[in-house]
C-alpha positions in Angstrom: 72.0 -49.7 17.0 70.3 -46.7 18.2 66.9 -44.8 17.4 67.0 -41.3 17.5 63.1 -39.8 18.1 61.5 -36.5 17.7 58.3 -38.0 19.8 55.3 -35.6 19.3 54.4 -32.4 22.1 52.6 -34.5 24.5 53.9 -38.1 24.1 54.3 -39.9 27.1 56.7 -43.0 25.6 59.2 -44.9 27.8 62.2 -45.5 26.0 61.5 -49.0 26.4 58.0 -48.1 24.4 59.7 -47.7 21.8 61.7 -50.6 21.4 58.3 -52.7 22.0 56.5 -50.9 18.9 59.8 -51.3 17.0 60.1 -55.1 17.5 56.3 -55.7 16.1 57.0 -53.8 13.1 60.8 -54.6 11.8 62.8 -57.5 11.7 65.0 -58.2 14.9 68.4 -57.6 13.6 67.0 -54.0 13.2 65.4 -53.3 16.2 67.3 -50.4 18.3 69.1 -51.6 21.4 69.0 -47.8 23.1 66.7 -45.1 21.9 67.5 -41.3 21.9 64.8 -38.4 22.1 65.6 -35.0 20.5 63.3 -32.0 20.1 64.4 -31.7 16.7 66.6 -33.4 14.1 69.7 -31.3 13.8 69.9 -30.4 10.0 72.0 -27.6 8.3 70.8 -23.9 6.8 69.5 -26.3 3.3 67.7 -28.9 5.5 70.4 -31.7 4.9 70.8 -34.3 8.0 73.6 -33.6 10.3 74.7 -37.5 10.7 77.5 -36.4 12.7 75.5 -34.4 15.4 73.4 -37.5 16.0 76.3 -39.5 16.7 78.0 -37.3 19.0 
């Protein structure tokens, strides 16, 4: 599983900083094995998700 993050202007997180928050706060079958950071989620003209773009 991945995590795909938009982390704040500023935010200094390791990609392994991540993965330590996310294990404190959901169960371990969830917790991302790689995480991604974007500078934005990629959504179409009415604000919908673009699942595909993430995956690519």
């Amino acid at each position: 599983m991945t995590a795909v993050v938009v982390p704040e202007v500023g935010c200094e997180v390791s990609r392994q900083g991540w993965i330590d928050h996310a294990k404190g706060r959901i169960v371990p079958s969830e917790v991302p094995e790689t995480v991604t950071a974007l500078d934005e989620i990629p959504r179409n003209q009415s604000g919908t998700l673009l699942e595909g773009a993430l995956r690519a």
